[in-house]
Steps between C-alpha positions, in 0.01 A plus 500: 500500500616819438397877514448712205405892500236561222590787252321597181632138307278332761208701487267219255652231741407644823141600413456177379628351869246731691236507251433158474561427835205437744568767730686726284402852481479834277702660786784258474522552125768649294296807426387581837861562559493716205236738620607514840816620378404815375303567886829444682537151514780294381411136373781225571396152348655225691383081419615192581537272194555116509595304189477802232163635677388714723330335842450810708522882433455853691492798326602744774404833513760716653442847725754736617446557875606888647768346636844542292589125353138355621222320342214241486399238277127414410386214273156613420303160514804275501717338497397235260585160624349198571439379891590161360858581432600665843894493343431693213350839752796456713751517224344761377423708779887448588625659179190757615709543822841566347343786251350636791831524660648673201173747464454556877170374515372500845260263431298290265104572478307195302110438460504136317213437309420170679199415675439395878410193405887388427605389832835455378594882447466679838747256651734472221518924503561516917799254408655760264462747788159676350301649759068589377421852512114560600341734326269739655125555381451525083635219315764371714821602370709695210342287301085345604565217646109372425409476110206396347531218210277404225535194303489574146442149351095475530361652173402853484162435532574297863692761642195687410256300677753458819497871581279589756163588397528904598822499288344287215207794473752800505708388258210511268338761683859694388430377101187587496559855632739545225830469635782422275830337618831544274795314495653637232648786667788729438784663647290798497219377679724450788485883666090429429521200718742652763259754578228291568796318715558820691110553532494144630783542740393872656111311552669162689822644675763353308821628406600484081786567358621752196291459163879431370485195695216368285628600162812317617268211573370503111838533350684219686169278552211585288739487161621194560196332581522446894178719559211677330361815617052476499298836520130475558288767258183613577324804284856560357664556886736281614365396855721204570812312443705265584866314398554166495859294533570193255741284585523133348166314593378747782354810504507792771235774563690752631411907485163587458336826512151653457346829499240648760224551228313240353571220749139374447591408153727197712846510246659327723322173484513519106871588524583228717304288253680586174839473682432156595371403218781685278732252734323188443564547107849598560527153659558555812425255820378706756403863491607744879299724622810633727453607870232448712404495869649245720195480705238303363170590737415829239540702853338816460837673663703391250537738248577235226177243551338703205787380247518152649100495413581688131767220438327176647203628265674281222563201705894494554650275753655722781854434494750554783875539487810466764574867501787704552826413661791667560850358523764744654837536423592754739289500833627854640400683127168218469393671849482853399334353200194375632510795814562820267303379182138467603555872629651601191191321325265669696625885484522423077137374510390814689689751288324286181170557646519859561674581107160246405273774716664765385458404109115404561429836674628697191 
C-alpha cells in the first residue's frame, strides 16, 4: 500500500473512486476542492492505493488559523473508506498525520458519510484517536448529520402514489395554478435565484454567503454536470429555486430558496418533484433531501419540525449518520480551538444579522 497525493492527472481517477463509491460524496470530489479554493480554502488530495487502485481517499480542505504557521484540516463528508478495511484508514490517516505536521494543522475535522447503523465505524475512529463532536440544535454539525433519502428505483408513477396524500394534491394543486419549473437555466439566472436565496435567508435566519459564491458554484459544478440550478415561474416571476448536486448514482438537494409572495401557489412541492424526478432519469439510486431535524416527535419548539413534515411528505427514509469527530494534533492549540471559536462564531453571526437588518430596513 502506498500513499499518493492527487493532482490534476488524477482528477477522472479520483471522481471515479468517490463517485461510485457507496458513501462517497459531492463534498469529497475533485471540484469541491476547486470551488473552495477560490473562498480561502486550499484542497490537498491524499488516497491510499493498493495494487494500482485507490482503496481510501480524503480530500482535505485546508484553513489558515490567526496564528503564524497554524492550521486545520476538514474533509467535508469524508474520508472515503470502507469500515471493512480498518488498515487502509489507518494508513491513510498516517500519511494524513505527517502532512499535518508539515502544514501545522492543529487538527483534523471529518463528518463520514456513514450511517449509525455500521457498528463497526465509531470504534474503529476512537482507535485512531477521533473524538465525536455534538452538535448543538439545527442539523447536528458542519455538515446535517440527519438526511432524508428517497429511493429512486419505483417508477415515476409509484413515487407518485407513495407521497403523502397532502403532498400528492399540492403538487398538482402547483400545476394546475400554473406554475412552471425550469431546468434549463443559465449562468444568468443565477443573481435571479440568489435573491430569492437572500429573501429566503432574511425570512428564516440563516446566514448566505456572496452571490460570487454561487456563480463560482455554476462554473466549477453546474458546467461540468455535477448540479443543475431549478427556478420555479409563476405569471413570469421567479418565486422559487433550488440547486441540486450530481454525483455518480446519487443526488443531493441542497440550497433552496423561495420568495414571500405567492407561497399559496406551493413551488416547492412541484420543485422538489421535478428535481427528483430529473434524478431518477439521470440514473441515479437514491435522491437527498439534505438536513433535517434530529428529533423525530414534530415538537412544536423545534423550529425545524415544519421541514421534517415538508420532506417526509414524499416518503424518504430518515437517515442518520455518525457525525463529526475531531482528531487533534496539538492539544494546547486544539483547546483554544474549541474555547475561542464558538465565540468567534457567535460575534460573526451577530454582526451578519445586523448588516441583514440594516439592508431590509433600506
Amino acid at each position: 500500500m502506498k500513499l499518493i497525493e492527487c493532482g490534476e492527472p488524477e482528477r477522472t481517477r479520483w471522481n471515479e473512486f468517490v463517485a461510485w463509491h457507496p458513501r462517497g460524496d459531492l463534498l469529497q470530489s475533485f471540484e469541491w476542492g476547486d470551488l473552495k479554493a477560490r473562498h480561502g480554502w486550499i484542497p490537498i488530495r491524499l488516497a491510499a492505493e493498493e495494487d494500482g487502485r485507490i482503496v481510501a481517499a480524503a480530500s482535505l480542505l485546508k484553513r489558515p488559523l490567526p496564528i503564524p504557521g497554524k492550521s486545520f484540516f476538514y474533509a467535508s463528508r469524508g474520508p472515503v473508506f470502507d469500515t471493512g478495511r480498518p488498515e487502509a484508514l489507518s494508513f491513510l490517516l498516517e500519511g494524513v498525520r505527517k502532512r499535518a505536521a508539515e502544514e501545522g494543522a492543529i487538527l483534523l475535522k471529518i463528518d463520514p458519510a456513514i450511517e449509525t447503523s455500521d457498528e463497526l465505524a465509531v470504534p474503529l475512529l476512537a482507535e485512531e484517536g477521533f473524538a465525536p463532536i455534538g452538535g448543538k440544535g439545527g442539523f447536528g454539525g458542519t455538515q446535517p448529520k440527519c438526511v432524508m433519502q428517497l429511493a429512486l428505483a419505483p417508477s415515476a408513477e409509484e413515487l407518485l402514489a407513495n407521497c403523502k396524500q397532502k403532498a400528492r394534491y399540492n403538487i398538482r394543486l402547483a400545476e394546475r395554478k400554473g406554475a412552471l419549473v425550469r431546468g434549463d437555466c443559465t449562468r444568468e439566472d443565477v443573481p435571479v435565484f440568489y435573491d430569492l436565496l437572500v429573501e429566503t435567508a432574511r425570512r428564516d435566519g440563516f446566514l448566505v454567503r456572496g452571490l460570487k459564491y454561487y456563480e463560482d458554484m455554476w462554473d466549477i459544478l453546474v458546467e461540468k454536470g455535477l448540479a443543475r440550478l431549478f427556478l420555479v415561474e409563476y405569471e413570469g416571476e421567479a418565486i422559487a429555486g433550488a440547486l441540486s448536486f450530481l454525483f455518480g448514482d446519487k443526488c443531493w438537494y441542497t440550497y433552496g430558496a423561495s420568495s414571500n409572495q405567492c407561497r399559496n401557489v406551493m413551488p416547492n412541492h412541484l420543485l422538489q418533484w421535478k428535481m427528483i424526478l430529473w434524478a431518477k432519469e439521470r440514473g441515479c439510486a437514491w435522491y437527498d433531501f439534505r438536513g433535517v431535524s434530529p428529533r423525530r416527535d414534530h415538537d412544536p419548539d423545534d423550529h425545524l419540525a415544519g421541514l421534517n413534515r415538508f420532506k417526509e411528505g414524499f416518503s424518504p427514509r430518515f437517515v442518520e449518520y455518525i457525525g463529526e469527530f475531531d482528531l487533534p494534533y496539538s492539544r494546547p492549540f486544539y483547546w483554544l480551538w474549541t474555547c475561542g471559536k464558538p465565540a468567534l462564531q457567535n460575534l460573526m453571526k451577530k454582526v451578519k444579522r445586523t448588516e441583514n437588518q440594516r439592508e431590509a430596513a433600506e
